[in-house]
C-alpha positions as CSV (number, residue, x, y, z in Angstrom):
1,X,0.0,0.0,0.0
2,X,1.3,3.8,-0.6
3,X,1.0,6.0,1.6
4,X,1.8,10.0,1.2
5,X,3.8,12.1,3.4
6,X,3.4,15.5,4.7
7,X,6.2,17.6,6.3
8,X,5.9,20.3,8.7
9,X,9.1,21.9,9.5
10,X,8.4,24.1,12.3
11,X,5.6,24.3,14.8
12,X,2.7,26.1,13.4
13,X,3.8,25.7,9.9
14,X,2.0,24.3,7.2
15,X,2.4,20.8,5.9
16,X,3.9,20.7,2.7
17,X,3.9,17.5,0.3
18,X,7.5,15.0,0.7
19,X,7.1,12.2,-1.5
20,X,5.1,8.7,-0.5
21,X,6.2,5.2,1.4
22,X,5.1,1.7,0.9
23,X,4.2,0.1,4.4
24,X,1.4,-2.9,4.4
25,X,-0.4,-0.8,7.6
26,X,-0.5,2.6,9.2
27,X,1.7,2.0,11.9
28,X,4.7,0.9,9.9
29,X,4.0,3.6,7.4
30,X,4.2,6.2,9.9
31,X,7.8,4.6,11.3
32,X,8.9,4.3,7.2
33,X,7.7,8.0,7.3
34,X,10.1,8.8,10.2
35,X,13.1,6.7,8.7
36,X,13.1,8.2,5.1
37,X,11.7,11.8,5.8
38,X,12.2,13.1,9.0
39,X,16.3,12.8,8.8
40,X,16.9,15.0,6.3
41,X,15.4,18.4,6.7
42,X,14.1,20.3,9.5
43,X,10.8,18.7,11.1
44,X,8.6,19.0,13.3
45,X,6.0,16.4,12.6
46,X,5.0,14.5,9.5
47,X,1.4,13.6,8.4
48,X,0.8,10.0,6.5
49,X,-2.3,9.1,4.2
50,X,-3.3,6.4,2.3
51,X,-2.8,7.3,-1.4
52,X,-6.3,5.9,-2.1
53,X,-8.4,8.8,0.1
54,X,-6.2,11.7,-1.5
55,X,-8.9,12.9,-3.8
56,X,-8.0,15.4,-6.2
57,X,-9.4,18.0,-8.2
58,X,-8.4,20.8,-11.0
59,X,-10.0,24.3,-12.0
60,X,-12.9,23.5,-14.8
61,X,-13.2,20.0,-13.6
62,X,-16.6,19.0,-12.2
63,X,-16.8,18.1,-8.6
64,X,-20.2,15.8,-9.0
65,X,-23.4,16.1,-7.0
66,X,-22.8,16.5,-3.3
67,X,-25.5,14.5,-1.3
68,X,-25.3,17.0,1.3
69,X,-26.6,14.2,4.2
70,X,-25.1,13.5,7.2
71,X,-22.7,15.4,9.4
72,X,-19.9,17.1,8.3
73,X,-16.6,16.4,8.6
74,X,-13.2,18.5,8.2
75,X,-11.5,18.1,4.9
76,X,-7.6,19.3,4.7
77,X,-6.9,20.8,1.2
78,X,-3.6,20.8,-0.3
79,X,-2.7,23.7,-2.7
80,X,0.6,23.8,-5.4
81,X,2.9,26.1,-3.9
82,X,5.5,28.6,-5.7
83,X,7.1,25.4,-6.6
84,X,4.7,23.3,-7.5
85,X,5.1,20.7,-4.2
86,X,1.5,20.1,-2.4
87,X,1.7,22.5,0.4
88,X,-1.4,22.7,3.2
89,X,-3.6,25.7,2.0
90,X,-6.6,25.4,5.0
91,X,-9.6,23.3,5.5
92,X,-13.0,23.0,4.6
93,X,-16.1,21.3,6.1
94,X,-18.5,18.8,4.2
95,X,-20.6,15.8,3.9
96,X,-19.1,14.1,1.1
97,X,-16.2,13.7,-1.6
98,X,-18.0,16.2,-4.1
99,X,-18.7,18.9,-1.5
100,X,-15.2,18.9,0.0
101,X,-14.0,19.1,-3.6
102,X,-16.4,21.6,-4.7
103,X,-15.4,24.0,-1.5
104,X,-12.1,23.5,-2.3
105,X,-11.8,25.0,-5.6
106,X,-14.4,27.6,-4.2
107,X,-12.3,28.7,-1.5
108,X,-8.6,27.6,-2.7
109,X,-8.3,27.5,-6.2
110,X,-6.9,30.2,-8.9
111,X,-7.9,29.5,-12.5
112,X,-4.5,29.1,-13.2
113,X,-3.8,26.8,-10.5
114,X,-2.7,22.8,-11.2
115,X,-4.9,20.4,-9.2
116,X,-5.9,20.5,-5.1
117,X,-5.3,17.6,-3.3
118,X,-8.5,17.0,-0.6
119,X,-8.5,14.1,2.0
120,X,-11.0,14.0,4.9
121,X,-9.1,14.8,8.1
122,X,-9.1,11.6,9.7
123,X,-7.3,9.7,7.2
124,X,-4.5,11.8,8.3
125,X,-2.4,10.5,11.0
126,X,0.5,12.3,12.7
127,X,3.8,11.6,13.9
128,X,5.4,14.5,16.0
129,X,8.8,15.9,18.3
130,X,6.9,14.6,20.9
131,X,6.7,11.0,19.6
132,X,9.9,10.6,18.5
133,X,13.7,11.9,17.9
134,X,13.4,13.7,14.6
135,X,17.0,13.7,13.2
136,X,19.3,15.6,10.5
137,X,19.3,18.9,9.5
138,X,20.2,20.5,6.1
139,X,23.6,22.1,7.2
140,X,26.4,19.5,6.0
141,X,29.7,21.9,6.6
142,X,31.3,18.9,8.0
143,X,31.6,17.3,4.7
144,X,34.1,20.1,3.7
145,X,37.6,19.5,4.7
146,X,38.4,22.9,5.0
147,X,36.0,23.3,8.1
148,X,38.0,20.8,9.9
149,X,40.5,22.3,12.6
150,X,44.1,20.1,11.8
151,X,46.7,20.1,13.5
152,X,49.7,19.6,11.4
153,X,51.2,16.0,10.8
154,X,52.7,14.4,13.5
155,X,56.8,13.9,13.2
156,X,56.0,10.4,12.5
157,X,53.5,10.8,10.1
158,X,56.3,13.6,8.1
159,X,58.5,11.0,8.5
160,X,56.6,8.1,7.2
161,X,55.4,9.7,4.1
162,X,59.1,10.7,3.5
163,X,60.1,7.3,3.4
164,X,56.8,6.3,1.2
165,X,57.9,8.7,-1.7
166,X,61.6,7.6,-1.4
167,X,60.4,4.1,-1.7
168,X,58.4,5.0,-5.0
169,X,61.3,6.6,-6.3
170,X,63.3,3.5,-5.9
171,X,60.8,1.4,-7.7
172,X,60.4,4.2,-10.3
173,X,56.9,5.0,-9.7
174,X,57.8,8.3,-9.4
């Protein structure tokens, strides 16, 4: 089963679209979620939801015929941001599919906008700081050499790579 991933990088920011894991269940995509997107940037908590109840819908495009029974339930809408990733835009509140989608490009949707991405709140499940150790961050200055602090060679070290070229001489590898 896929399932899609949210990140949120600080607390109070918006969730913003990461890419999508494969876990049989919930539980282990939320852990898969953890392992593959909350090491590498920032983040505060990441949302998962089954690929299946990500409904999406595009200016122009009909939304169908809303039923309008029952109680309404909160719908998280997902807008293309400035570069084009799925980013949380708001909520709406309806019965069905066709009202949530029909709200959303009401309330969220430019004509020149791609598609919106709706999925009914409770589909969403969360994994937060709280939960567990979020690691890695996007600074990676340790890679450079030149931000080691070196002391110069030992005198054995000198020494050693002294003899190492003489000996290459000798052979005529040098």
């Amino acid at each position: 089963m896929i399932w899609e991933v949210f990140r949120q990088s600080n607390e109070g920011g918006e969730f913003k679209y990461c890419r999508d894991v494969h876990a049989p269940d919930r539980e282990m995509a939320k852990q898969f979620a953890v392992i593959q997107h909350g090491r590498r940037k920032p983040t505060n908590a990441l949302w998962v939801a089954p690929q299946e109840k990500i409904l999406s819908i595009s200016p122009g495009e009909d939304p169908g015929e809303s039923t309008a029974d029952g109680e309404t339930v909160e719908w998280v809408v997902f807008a293309p941001n400035f570069q084009g990733y799925q980013t949380e835009a708001g909520s709406v509140e309806a019965t069905d599919e066709a009202g949530a989608k029909a709200l959303a490009l009401e309330e969220f949707s430019d004509p020149d906008d791609k598609e919106l991405w709706v999925v009914e709140e409770q589909f969403l499940s969360e994994v937060n700081a709280t939960q567990v150790a979020f690691g890695g961050t996007t600074d990676k200055a340790y890679r450079f050499a030149q931000t080691y602090n070196v002391d110069p060679a030992a005198e054995e070290v000198a020494a050693s790579e002294g003899e190492q070229v003489e000996a290459e001489r000798r052979r005529g590898e040098l």
